[in-house]
C-alpha positions as CSV (number, residue, x, y, z in Angstrom):
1,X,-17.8,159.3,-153.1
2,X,-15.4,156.7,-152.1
3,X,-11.6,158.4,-153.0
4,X,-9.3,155.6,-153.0
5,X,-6.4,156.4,-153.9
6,X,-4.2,159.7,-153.3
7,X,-4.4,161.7,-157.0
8,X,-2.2,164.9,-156.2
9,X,1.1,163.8,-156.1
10,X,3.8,162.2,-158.3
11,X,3.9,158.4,-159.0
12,X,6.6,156.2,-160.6
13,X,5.5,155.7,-164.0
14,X,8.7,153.8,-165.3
15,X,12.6,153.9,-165.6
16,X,13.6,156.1,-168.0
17,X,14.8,153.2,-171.3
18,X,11.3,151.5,-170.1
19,X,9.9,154.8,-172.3
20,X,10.7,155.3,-175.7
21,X,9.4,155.4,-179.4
22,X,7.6,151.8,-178.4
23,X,4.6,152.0,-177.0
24,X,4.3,151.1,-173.3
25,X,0.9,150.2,-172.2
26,X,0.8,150.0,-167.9
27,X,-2.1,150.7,-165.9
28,X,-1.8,152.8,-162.6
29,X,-4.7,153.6,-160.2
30,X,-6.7,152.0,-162.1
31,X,-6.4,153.4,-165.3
32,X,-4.6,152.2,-168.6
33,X,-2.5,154.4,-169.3
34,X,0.0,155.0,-172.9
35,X,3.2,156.1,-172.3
36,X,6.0,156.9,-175.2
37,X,8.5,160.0,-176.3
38,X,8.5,162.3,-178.8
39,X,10.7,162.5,-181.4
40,X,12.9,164.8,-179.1
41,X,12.7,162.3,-176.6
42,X,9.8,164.2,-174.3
43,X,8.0,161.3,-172.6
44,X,4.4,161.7,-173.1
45,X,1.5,159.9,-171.2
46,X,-2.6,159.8,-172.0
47,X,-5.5,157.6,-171.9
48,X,-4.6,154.3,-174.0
49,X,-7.8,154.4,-175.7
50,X,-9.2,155.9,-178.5
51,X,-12.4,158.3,-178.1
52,X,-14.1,157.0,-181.1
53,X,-14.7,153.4,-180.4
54,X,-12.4,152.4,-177.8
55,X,-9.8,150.6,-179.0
56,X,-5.9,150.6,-177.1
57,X,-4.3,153.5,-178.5
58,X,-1.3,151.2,-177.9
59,X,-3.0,148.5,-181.0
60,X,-2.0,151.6,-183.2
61,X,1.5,153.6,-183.6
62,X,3.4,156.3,-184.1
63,X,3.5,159.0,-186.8
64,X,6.6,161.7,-186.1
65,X,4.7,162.9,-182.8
66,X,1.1,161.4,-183.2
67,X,-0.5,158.7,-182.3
68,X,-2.6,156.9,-184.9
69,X,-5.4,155.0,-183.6
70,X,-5.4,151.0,-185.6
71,X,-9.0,151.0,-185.8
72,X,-10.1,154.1,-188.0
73,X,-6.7,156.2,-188.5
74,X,-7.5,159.1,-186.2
75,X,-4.5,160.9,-184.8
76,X,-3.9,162.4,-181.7
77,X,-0.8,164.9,-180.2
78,X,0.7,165.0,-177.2
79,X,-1.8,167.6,-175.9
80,X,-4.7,164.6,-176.6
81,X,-5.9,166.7,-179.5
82,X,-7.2,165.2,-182.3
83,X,-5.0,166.5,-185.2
84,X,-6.3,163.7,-188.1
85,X,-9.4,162.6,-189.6
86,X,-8.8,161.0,-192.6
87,X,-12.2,160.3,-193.2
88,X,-14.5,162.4,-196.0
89,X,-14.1,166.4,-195.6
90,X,-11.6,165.5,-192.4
91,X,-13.9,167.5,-189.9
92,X,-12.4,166.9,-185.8
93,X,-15.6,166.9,-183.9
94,X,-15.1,168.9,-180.7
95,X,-15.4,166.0,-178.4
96,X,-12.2,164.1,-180.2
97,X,-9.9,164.7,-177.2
98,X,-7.6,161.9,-175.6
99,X,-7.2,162.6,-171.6
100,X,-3.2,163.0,-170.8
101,X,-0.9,163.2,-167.9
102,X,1.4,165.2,-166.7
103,X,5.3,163.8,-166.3
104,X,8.4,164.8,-165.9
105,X,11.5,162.9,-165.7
106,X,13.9,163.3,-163.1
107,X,16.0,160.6,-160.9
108,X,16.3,158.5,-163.8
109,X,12.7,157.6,-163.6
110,X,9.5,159.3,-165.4
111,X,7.0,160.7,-163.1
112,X,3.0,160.9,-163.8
113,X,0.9,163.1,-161.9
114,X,-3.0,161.5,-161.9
115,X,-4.8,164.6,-160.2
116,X,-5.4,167.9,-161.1
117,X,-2.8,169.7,-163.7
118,X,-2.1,172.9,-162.8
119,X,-1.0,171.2,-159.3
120,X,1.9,169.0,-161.0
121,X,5.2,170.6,-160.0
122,X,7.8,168.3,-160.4
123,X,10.1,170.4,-157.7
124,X,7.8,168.5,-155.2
125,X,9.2,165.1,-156.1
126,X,11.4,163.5,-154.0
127,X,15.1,163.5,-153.6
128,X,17.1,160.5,-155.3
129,X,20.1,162.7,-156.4
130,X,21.8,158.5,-155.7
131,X,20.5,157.6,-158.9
132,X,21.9,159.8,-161.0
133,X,25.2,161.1,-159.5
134,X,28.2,159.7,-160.6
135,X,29.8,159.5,-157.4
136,X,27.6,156.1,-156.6
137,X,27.0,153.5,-158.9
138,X,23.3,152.1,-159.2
139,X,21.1,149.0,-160.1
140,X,17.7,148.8,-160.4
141,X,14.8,146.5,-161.4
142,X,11.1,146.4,-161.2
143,X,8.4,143.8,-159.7
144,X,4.8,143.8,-159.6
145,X,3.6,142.6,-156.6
146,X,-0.1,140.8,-156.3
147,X,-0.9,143.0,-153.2
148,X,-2.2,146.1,-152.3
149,X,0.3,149.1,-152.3
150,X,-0.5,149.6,-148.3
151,X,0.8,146.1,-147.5
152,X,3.9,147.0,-149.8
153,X,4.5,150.1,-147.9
154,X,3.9,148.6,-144.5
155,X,6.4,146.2,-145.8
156,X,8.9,148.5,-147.2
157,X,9.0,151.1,-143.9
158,X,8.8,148.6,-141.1
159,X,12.8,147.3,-140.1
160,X,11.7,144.8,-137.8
161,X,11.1,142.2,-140.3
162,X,14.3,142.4,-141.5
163,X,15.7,140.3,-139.2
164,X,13.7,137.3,-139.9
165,X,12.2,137.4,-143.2
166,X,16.0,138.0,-144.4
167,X,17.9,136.6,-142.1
168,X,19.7,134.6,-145.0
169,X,20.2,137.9,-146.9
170,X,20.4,140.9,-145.3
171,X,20.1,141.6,-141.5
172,X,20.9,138.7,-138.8
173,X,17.9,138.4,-136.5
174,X,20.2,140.0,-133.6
175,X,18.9,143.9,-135.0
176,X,15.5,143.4,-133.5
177,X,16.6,143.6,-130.2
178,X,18.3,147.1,-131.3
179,X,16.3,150.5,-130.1
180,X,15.4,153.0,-133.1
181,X,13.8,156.3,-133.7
182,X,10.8,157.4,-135.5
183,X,11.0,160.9,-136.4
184,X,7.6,163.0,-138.5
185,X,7.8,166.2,-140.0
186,X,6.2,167.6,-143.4
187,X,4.0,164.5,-144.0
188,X,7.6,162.6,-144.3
189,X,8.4,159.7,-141.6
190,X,11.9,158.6,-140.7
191,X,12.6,155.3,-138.9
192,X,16.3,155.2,-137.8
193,X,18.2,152.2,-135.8
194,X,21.9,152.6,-135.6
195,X,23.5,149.1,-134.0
196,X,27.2,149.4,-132.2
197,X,29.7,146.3,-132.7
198,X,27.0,143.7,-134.3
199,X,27.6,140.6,-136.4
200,X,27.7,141.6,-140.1
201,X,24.3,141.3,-142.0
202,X,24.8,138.6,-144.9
203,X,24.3,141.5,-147.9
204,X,28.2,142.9,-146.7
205,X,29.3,139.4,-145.9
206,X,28.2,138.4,-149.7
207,X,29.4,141.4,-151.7
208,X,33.0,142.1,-149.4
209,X,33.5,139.5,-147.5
210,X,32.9,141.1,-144.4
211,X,33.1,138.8,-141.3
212,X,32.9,139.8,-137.4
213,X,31.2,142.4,-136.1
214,X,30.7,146.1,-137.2
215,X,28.8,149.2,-136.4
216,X,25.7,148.9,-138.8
217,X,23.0,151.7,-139.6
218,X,19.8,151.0,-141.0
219,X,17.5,154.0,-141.8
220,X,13.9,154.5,-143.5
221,X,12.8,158.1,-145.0
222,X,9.2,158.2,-146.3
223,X,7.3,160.3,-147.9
224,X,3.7,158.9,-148.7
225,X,2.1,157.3,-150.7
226,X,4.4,155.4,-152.8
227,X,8.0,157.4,-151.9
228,X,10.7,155.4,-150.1
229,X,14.5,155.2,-149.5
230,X,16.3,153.0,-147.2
231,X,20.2,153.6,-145.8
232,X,21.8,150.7,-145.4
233,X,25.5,150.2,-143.9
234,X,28.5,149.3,-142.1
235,X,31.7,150.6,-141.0
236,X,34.5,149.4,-138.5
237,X,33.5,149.8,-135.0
238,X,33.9,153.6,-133.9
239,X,34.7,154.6,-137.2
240,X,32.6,157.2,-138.9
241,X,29.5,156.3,-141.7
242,X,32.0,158.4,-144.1
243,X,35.0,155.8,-143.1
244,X,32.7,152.8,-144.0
245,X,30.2,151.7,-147.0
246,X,26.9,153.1,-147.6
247,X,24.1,151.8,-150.0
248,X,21.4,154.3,-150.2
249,X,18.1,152.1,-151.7
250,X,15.0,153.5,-153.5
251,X,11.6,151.9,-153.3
252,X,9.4,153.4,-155.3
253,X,5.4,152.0,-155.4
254,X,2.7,152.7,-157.7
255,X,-1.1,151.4,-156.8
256,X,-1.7,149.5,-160.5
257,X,-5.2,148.6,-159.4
258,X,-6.7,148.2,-155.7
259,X,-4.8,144.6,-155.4
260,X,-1.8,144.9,-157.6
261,X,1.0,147.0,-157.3
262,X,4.4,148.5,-159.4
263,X,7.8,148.2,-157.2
264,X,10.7,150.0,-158.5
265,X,13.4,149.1,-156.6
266,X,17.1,150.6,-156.8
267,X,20.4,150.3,-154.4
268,X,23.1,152.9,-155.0
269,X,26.8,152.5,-153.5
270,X,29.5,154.5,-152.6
271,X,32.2,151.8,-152.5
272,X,34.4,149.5,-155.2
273,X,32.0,152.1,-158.0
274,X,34.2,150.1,-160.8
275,X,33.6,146.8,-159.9
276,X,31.0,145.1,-162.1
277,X,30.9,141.5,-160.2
278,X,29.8,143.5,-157.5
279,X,26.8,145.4,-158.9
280,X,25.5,142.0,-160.3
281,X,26.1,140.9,-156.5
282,X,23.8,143.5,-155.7
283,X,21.2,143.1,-158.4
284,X,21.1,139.1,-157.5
285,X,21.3,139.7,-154.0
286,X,18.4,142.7,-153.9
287,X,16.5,140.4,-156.5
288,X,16.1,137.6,-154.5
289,X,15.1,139.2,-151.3
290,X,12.0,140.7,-153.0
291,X,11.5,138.5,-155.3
292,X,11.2,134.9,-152.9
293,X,11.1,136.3,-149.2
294,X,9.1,139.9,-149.7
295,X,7.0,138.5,-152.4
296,X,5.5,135.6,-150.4
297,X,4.6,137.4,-147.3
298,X,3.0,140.3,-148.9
299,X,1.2,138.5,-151.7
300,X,-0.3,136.0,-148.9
301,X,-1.7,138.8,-147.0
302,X,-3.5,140.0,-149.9
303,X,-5.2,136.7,-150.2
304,X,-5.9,136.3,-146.3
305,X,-7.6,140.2,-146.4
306,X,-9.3,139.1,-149.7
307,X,-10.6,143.0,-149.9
308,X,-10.5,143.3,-146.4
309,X,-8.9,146.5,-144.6
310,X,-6.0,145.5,-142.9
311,X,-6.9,148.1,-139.7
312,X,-10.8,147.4,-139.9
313,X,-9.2,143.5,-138.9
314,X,-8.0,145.1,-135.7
315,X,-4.7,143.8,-136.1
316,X,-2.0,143.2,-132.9
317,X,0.2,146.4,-132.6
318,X,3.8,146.5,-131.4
319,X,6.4,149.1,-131.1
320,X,8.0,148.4,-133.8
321,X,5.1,149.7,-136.2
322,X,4.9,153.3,-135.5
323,X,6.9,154.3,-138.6
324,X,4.1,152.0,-141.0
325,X,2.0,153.4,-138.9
326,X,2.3,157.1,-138.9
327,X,2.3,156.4,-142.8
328,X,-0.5,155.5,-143.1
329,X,-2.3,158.3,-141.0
330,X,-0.5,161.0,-143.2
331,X,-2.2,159.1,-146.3
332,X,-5.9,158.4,-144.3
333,X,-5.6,162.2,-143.4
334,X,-4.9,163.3,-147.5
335,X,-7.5,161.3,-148.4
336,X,-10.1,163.3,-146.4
337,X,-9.1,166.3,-147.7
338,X,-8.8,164.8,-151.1
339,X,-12.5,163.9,-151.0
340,X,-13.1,167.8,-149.5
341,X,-11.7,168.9,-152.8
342,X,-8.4,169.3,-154.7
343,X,-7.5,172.7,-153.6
344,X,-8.3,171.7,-149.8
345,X,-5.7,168.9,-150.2
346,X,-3.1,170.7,-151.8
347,X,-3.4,173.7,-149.4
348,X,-2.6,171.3,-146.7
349,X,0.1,169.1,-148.6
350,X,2.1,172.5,-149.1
């Protein structure tokens, strides 16, 4: 059997206020999926259908803690247990079971785990301690892209493009010629360029003023599949990262089906944490740079592979795509031992 996508590990299901006593319908990997909270604000996730006849689970709504199905009133707990049938003597038949999810919630986010339960720890989820410490103020937003979640990761962990498909908005096409390191270890891949005495990329010109040239670091970490934060910033030439302003930038992706994909995007700052013209600066600025120069270029590779595998194509390598590279081996490699069995891939994840 085909295994497409990586099952034991934790996915971005949502920001936090995207879950609440509404019912939020989104499908991930391929399955439709019914997300809410409890009445002591627990987020729960199962299968957004009923088991009797198949209707959305998300047509119906909520009693206290239950979801009532629309179609014929039967109610299910958090668990996926039918606790209702309101029909003659009320008997549940055994087979009246909804399938759920774990999540947790941490970051600021909820988290689903898709594989096997009793592997779902959420101490194994990344850290974004940026979005919720108060010593950095955050924005976020989320896209869904028309593109597979590879070309979205390729995207997201490869800095050379920087320079020219935001030119206009973030890096000036000078950083190409700048060295960097890529760095593996614990299925996680860093991609690191630090640039002495540069002009100022056109994100610190917009939101300070900046003009002239400044030291500039520019850092990927990544931990596959869908786990991504990029370090982003500038400081007076020979001064230290702590003397100048740092944005530390979450990208979270989700596969929603084999062509489409969830982006959660985020920056966090450590500068000016009071200044709200700023962090709309940021949320335009960040916006637009997904939105109409990422969003182009991915989405038209999805339509040129038209289902085609981007490495069966024997594509042109250069240096500059180890680190999209060496991600994309760690998540070949777990889907091997996915398809050996779930224990064999969470022996070797550990």
């Amino acid at each position: 059997m085909s295994v497409t996508f990586i099952r034991n590990c934790w996915y971005g299901a949502g920001w936090g206020e995207d879950i609440s006593r509404d019912f939020l319908s989104r499908m991930i990997l391929g399955e439709q999926i019914l997300f809410y909270r409890k009445e002591d604000g627990t987020p729960c996730a199962m299968a957004d259908l009923c088991p009797h006849r198949f209707v959305p689970l998300s047509m119906g709504k909520l009693v206290g803690d239950t979801v009532e199905c629309l179609y014929h009133g039967l109610a299910f707990d958090c668990s996926g247990a039918c606790v209702n049938n309101p029909h003659g003597n009320g008997l549940i038949p055994r087979t009246a079971k909804v399938k759920t999810y774990p999540v947790a919630e941490k970051w600021g986010l909820v988290w689903i785990w898709m594989g096997d339960h009793e592997f779902a720890d959420p101490e194994t989820i990344p850290d974004y301690h940026w979005l919720t410490d108060q010593k950095y103020r955050q924005v976020h937003g989320t896209i869904k892209l028309e593109a597979n979640y590879l070309l979205v990761m390729d995207n997201l962990t490869d800095l050379s493009h920087a320079g020219f498909v935001h030119e206009k908005t973030l890096e000036p096409r000078e950083i190409a010629t700048a060295s960097y390191e890529v760095a593996e270890k614990d299925d996680q891949v860093w991609t690191r360029q630090f640039v002495p005495s540069m002009p100022v990329p056109p994100l610190f010109t917009m939101v300070k003023g900046f003009t002239g040239q400044m030291d500039h670091w520019l850092e990927m970490r990544c931990d596959p599949p869908g786990c991504m934060i990029t370090f982003y910033g500038v400081t007076e030439p020979g001064k230290t990262r702590e003397e100048g302003w740092g944005t530390y930038n979450p990208n979270i992706i989700t596969p929603e089906t084999e062509s489409t994909t969830h982006y959660f995007w985020a920056i966090a700052r450590d500068f000016d944490l009071d200044d709200d013209a700023m962090s709309e600066a940021f949320a335009e600025g960040a916006g637009y740079a997904f939105e109409h120069e990422d969003r182009p270029v991915i989405e038209a590779q999805q339509r040129v592979l038209n289902g085609r595998e981007l490495m069966d194509m024997k594509p042109v390598l250069l240096q500059n795509d180890q680190g999209s590279g060496r991600a994309r081996r760690i998540i070949e490699r777990r889907l091997r031992e996915a398809a050996a069995g779930p224990a064999k891939s969470m022996e070797a994840a550990e």
